[in-house]
Residue frames as a rotation matrix with the C-alpha (Angstrom) as fourth column:
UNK 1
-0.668 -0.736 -0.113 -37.59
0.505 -0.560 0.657 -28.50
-0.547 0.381 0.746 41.80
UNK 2
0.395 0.732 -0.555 -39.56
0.011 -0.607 -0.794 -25.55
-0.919 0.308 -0.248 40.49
UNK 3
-0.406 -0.414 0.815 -39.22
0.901 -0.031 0.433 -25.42
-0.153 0.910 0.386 36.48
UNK 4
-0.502 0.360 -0.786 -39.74
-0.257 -0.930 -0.262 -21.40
-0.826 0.070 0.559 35.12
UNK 5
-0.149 0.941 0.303 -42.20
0.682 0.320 -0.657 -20.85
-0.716 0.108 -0.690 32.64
UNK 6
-0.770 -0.284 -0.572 -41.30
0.068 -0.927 0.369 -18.71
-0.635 0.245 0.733 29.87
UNK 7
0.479 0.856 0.195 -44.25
0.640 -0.189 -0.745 -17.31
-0.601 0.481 -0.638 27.49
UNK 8
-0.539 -0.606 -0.585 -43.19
0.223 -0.773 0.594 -15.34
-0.812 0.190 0.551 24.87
UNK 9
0.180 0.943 0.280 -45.48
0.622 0.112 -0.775 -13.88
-0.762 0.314 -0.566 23.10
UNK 10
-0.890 -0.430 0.154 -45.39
0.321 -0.350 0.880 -12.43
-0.324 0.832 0.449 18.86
UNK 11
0.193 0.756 -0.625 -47.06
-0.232 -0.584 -0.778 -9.66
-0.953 0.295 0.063 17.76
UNK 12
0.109 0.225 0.968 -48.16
0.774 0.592 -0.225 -11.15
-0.624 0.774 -0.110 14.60
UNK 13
0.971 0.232 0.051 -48.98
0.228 -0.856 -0.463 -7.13
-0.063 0.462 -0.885 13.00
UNK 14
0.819 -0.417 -0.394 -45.63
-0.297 -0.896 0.331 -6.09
-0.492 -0.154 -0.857 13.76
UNK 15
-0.387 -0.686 0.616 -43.50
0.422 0.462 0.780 -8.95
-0.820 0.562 0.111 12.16
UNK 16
0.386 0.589 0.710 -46.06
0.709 0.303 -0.636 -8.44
-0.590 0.749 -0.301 9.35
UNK 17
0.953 0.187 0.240 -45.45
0.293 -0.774 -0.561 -5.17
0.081 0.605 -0.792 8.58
UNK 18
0.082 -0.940 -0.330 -41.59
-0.719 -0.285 0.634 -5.49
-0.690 0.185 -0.699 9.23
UNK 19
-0.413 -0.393 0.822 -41.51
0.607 0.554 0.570 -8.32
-0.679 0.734 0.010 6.20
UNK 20
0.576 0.801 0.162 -43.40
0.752 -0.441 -0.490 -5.86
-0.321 0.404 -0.856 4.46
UNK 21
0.865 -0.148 -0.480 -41.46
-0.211 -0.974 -0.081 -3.38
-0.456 0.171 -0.874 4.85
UNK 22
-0.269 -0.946 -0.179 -38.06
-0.553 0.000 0.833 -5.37
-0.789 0.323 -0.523 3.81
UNK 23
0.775 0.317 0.546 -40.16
0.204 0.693 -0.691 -7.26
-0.597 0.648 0.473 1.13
UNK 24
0.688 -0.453 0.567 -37.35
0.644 0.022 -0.764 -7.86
0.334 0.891 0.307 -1.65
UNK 25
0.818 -0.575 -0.006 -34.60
-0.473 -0.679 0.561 -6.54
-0.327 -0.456 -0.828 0.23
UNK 26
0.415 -0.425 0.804 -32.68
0.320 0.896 0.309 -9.63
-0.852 0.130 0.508 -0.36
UNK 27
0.221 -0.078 0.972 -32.57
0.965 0.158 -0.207 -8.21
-0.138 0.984 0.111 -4.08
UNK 28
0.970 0.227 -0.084 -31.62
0.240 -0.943 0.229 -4.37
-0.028 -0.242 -0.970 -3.09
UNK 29
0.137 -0.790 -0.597 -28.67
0.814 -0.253 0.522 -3.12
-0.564 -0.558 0.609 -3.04
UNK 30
0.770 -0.090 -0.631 -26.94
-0.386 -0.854 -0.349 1.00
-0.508 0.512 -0.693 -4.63
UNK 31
0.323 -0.783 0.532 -24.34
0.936 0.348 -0.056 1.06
-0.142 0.516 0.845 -6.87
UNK 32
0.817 -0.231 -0.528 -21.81
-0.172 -0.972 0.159 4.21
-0.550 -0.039 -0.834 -6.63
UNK 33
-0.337 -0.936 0.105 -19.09
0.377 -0.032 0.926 5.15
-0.863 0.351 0.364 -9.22
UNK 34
-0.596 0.164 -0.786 -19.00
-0.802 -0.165 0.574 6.35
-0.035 0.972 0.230 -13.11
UNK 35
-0.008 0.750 0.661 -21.97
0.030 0.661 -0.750 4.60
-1.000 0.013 -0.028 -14.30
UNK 36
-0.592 -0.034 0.805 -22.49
0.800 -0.144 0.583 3.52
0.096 0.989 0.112 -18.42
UNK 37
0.270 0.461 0.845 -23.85
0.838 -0.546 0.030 6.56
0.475 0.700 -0.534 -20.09
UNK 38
-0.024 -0.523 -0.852 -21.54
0.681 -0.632 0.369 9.55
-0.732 -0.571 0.372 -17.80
UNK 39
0.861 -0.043 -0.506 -21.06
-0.164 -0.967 -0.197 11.21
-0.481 0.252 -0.840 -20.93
UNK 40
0.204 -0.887 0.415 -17.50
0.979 0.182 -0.093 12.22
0.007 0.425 0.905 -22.94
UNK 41
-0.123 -0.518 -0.847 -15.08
0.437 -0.794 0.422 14.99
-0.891 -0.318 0.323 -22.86
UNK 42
0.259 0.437 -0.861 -14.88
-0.506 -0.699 -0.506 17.20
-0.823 0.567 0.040 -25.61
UNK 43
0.051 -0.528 -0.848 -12.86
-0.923 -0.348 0.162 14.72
-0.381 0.774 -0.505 -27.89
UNK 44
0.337 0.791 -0.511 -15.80
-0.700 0.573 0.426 11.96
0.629 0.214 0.747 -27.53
UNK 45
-0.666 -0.619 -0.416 -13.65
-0.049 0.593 -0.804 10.04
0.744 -0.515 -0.425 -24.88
UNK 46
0.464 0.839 -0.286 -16.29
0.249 0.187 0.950 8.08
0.850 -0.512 -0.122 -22.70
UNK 47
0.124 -0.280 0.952 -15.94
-0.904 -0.427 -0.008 9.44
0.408 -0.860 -0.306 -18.95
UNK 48
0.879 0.207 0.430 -16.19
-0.423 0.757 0.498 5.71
-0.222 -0.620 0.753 -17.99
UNK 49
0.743 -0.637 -0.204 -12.94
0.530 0.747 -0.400 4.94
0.408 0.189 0.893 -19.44
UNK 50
0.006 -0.633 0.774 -11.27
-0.352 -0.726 -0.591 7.71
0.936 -0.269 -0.227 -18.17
UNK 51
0.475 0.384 0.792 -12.58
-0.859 0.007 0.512 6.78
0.191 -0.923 0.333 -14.74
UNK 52
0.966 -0.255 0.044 -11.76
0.256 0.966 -0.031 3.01
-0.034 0.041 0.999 -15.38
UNK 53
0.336 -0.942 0.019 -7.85
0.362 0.110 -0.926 4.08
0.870 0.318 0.378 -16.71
UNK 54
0.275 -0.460 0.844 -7.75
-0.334 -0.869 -0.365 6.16
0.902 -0.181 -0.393 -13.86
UNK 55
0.691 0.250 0.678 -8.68
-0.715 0.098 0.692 3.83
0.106 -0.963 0.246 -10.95
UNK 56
0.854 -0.390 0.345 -6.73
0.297 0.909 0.293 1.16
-0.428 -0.148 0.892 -12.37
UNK 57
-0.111 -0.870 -0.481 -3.69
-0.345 -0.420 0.839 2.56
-0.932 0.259 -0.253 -14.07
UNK 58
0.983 0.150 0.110 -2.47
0.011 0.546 -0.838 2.23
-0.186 0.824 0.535 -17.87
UNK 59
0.378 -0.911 -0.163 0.68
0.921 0.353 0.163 1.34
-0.091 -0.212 0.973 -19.12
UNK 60
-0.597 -0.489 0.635 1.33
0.518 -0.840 -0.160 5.59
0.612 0.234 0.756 -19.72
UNK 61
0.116 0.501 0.858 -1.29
-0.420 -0.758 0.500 6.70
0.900 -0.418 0.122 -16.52
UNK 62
-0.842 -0.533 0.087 -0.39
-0.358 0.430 -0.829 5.93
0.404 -0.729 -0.553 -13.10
UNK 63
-0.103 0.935 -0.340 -3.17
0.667 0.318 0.673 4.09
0.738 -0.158 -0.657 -11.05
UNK 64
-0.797 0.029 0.603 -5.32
-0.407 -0.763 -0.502 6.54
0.446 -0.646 0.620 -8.81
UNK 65
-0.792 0.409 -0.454 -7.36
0.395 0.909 0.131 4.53
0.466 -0.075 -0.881 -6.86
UNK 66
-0.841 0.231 0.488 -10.08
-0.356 -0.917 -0.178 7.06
0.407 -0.324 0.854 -6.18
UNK 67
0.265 0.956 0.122 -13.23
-0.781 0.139 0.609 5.04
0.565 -0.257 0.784 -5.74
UNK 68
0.347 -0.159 -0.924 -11.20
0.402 0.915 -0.007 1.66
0.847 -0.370 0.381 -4.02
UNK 69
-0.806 -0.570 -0.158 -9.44
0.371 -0.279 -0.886 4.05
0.461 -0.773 0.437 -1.51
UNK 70
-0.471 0.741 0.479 -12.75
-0.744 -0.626 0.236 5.63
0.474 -0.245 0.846 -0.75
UNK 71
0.683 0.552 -0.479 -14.54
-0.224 0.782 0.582 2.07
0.696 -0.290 0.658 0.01
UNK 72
0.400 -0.496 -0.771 -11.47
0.673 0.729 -0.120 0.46
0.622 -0.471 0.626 1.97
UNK 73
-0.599 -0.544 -0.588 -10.47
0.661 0.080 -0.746 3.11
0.453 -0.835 0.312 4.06
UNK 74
-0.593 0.585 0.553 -13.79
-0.761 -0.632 -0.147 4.07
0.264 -0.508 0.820 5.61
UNK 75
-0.466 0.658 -0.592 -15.23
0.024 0.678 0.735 0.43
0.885 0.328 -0.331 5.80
UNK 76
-0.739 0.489 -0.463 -16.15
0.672 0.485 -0.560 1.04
-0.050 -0.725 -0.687 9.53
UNK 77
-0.674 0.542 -0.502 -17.72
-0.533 -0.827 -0.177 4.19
-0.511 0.148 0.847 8.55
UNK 78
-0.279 0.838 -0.469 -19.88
-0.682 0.171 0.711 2.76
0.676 0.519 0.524 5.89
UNK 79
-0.610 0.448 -0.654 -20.91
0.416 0.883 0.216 -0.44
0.674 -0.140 -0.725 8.22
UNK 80
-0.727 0.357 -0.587 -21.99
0.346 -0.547 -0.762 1.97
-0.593 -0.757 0.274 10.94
UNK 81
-0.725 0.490 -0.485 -23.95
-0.552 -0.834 -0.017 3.83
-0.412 0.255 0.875 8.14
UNK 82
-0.543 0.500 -0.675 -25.36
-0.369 0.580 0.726 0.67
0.755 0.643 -0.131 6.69
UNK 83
-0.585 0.436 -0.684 -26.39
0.784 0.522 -0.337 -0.52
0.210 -0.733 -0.647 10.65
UNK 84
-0.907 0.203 -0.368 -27.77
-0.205 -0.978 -0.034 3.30
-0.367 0.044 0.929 10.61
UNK 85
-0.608 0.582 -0.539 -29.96
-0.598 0.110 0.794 2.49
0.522 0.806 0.281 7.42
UNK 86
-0.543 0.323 -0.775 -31.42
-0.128 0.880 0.457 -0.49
0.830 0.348 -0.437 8.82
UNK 87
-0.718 0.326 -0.615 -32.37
0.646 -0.020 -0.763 0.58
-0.261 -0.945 -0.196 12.43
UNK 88
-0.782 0.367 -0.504 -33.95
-0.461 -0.885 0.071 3.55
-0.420 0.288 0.861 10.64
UNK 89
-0.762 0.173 -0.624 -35.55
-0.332 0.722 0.606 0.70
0.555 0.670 -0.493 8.43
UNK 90
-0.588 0.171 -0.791 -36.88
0.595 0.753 -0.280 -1.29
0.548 -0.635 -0.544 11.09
UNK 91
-0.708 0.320 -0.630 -38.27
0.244 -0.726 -0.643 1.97
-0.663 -0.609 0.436 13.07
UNK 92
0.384 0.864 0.324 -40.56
0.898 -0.268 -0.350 2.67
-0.215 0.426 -0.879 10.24
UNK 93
-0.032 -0.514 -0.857 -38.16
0.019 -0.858 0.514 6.11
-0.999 0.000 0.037 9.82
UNK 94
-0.300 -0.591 -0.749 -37.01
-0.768 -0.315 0.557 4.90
-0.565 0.743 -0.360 6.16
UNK 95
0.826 0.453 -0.334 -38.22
-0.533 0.436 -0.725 2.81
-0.183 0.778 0.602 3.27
UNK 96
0.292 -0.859 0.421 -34.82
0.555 0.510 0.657 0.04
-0.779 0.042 0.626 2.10
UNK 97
0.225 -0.385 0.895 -34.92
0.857 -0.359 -0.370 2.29
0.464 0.850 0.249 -0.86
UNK 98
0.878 -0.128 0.462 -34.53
-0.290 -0.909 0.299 5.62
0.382 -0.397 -0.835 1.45
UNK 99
0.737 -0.621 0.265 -31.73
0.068 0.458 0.886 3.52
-0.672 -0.636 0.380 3.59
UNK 100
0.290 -0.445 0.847 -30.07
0.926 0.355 -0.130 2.71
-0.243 0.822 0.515 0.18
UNK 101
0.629 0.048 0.776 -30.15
0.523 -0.765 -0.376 6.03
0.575 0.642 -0.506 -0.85
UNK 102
0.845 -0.395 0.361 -28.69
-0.534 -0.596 0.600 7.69
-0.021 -0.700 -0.714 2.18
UNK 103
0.278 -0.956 0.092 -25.53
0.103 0.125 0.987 5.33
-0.955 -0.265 0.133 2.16
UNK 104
0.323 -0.333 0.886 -25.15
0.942 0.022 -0.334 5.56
0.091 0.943 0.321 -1.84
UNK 105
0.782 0.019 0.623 -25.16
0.221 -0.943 -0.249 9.57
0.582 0.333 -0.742 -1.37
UNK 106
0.929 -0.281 0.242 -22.39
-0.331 -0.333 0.883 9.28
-0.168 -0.900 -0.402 1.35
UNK 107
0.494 -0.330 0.805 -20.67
0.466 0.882 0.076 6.89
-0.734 0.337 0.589 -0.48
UNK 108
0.572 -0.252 0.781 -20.46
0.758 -0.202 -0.620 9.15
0.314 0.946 0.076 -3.56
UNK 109
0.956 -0.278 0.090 -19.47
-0.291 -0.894 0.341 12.61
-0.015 -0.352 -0.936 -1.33
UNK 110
0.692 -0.549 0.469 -16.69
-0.146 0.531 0.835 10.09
-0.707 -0.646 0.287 -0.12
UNK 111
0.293 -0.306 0.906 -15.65
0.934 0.294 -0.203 8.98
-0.204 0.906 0.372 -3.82
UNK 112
0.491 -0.195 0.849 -15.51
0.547 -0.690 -0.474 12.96
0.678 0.697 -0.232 -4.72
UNK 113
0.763 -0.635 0.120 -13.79
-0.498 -0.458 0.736 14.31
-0.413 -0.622 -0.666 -1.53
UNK 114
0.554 -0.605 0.572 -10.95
0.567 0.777 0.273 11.33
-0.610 0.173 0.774 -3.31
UNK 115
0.418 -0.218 0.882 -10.98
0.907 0.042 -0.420 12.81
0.055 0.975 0.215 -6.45
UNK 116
0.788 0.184 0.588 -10.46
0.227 -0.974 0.001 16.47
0.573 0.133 -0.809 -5.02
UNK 117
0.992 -0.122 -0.015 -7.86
0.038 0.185 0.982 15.46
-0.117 -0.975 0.189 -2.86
UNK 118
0.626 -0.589 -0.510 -5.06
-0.679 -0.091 -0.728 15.49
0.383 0.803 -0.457 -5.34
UNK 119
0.913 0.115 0.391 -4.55
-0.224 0.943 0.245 12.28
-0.341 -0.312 0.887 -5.11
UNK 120
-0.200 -0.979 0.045 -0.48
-0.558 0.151 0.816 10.41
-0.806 0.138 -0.576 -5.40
UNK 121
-0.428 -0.895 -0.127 1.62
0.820 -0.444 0.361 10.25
-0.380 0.050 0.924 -7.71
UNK 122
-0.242 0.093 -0.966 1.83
-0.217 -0.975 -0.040 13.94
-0.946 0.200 0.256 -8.57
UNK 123
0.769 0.411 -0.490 1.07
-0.189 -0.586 -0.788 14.91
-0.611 0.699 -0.372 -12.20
UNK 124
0.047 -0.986 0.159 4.08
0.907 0.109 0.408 14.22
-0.420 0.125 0.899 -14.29
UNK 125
-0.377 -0.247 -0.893 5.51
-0.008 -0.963 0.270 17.75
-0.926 0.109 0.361 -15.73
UNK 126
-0.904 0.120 0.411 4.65
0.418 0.044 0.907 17.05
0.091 0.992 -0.090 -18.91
UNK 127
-0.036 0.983 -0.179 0.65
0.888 0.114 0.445 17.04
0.457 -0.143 -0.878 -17.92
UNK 128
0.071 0.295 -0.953 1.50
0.877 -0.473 -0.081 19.86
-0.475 -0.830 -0.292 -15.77
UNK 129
-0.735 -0.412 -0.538 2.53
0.127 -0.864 0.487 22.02
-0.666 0.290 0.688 -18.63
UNK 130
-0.429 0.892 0.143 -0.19
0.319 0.002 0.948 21.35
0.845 0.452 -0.285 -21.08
UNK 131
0.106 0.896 -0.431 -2.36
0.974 -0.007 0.224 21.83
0.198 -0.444 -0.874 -18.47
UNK 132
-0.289 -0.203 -0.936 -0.51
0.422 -0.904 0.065 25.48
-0.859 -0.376 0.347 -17.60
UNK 133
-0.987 -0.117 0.110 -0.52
0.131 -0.190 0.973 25.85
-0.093 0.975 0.203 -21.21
UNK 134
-0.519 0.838 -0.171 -4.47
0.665 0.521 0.535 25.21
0.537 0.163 -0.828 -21.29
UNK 135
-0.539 0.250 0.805 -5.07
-0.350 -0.935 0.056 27.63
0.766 -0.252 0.591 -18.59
UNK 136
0.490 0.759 -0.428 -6.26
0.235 0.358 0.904 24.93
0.839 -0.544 -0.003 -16.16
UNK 137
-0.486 -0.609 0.627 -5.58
-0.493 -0.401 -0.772 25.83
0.722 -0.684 -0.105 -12.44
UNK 138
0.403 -0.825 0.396 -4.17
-0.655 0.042 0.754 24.37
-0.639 -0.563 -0.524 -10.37
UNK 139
0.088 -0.224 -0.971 -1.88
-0.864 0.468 -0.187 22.71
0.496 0.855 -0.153 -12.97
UNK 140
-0.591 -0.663 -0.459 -0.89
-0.576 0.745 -0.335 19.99
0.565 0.066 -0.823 -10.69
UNK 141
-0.364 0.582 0.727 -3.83
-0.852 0.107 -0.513 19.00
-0.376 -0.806 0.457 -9.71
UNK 142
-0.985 0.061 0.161 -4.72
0.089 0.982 0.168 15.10
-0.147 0.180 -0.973 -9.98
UNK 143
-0.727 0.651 0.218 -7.91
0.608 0.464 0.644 14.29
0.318 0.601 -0.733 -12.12
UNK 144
0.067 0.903 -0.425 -9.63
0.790 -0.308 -0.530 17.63
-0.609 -0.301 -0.734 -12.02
UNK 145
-0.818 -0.519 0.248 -9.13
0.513 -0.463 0.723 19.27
-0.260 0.719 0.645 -15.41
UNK 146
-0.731 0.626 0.274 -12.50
0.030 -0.371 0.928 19.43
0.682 0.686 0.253 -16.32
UNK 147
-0.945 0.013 0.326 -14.18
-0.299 0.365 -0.881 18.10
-0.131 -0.931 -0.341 -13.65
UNK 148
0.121 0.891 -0.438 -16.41
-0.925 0.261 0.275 16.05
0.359 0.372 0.856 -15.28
UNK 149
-0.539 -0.161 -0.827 -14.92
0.151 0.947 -0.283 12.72
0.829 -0.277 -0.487 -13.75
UNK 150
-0.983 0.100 -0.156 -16.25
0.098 -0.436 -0.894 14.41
-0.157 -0.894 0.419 -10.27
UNK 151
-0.337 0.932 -0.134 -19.71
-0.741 -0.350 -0.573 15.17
-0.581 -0.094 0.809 -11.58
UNK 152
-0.050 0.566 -0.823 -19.95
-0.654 0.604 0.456 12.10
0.755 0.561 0.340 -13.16
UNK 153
-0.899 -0.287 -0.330 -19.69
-0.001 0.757 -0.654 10.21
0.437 -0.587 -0.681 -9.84
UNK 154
-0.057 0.852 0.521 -23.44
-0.896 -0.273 0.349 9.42
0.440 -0.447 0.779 -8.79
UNK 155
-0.833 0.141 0.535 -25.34
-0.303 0.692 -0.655 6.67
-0.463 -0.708 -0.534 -6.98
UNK 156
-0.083 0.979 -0.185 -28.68
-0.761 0.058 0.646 4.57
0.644 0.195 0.740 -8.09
UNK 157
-0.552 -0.188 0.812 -30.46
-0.704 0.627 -0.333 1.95
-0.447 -0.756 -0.479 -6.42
UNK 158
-0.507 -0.253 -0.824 -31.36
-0.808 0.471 0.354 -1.05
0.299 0.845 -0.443 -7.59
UNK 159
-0.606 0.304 -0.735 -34.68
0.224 0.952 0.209 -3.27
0.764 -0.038 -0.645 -6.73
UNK 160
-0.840 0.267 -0.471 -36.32
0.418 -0.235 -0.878 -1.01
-0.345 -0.935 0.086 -5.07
């Protein structure tokens, strides 16, 4: 009985310089949403609670879930972009902090296409008049009076 013979042979350089390149990856990762220091509206309200009352509801704001609907109903999208990142990685194309970066910025578009989306339950009338009153247009648009919640929505990475 003939046994095969398998050789397999490891380029030593190329592992080298792929642990290299993911050195401290392990410890990488972005973070997307209202981050501490967003800022405040004109009447010192922190944009992060606004964000925070908005995603989760309060007992007199309804819950828009602008940054959880973004994450959960694109999750094959973002794994595809995260297997993206990492082939790119691996090719020598992208740094883990360039990889990071590209799914954090997609991540956020995603989060602000939410917010622009006028998002359920409507407005209640009340909010829509003050807001007519105010001069904001479209009154019944969901969380885009000022639209500082929207421009406060960024990305950083972290450990890179």
């Amino acid at each position: 009985m003939l046994k095969p013979k398998i050789t397999i042979k490891t380029d030593t350089k190329h592992l080298t310089e792929l642990k290299r390149r993911f050195k401290n990856a392990d410890k990488a990762y972005v973070s997307v949403g209202v981050h501490e220091g967003a800022g405040e509206y004109a009447d010192g309200t922190s944009v992060m609670n606004v964000a925070l009352w908005n995603e989760f509801g309060t007992e007199h704001i309804p819950s828009r879930p602008f940054i959880r609907n973004a994450v959960y109903g694109h999750e094959g999208q973002i794994n595809a972009w995260r297997k993206e990142a990492i082939g790119k990685i691996i090719s020598g194309e992208f740094t883990v902090k360039q990889g990071l970066d590209m799914i954090g910025f997609r991540l956020q578009i995603l989060i602000q296409k939410n917010i622009t989306s006028n998002m359920p339950p409507p407005n209640a009338p009340a909010t829509v008049a003050h807001k007519r009153a105010e001069g904001v247009a479209p009154p019944d648009q969901t969380l885009m009076e000022t639209q500082l919640l929207l421009r406060s929505v960024t990305y950083k990475t972290v450990g890179v």
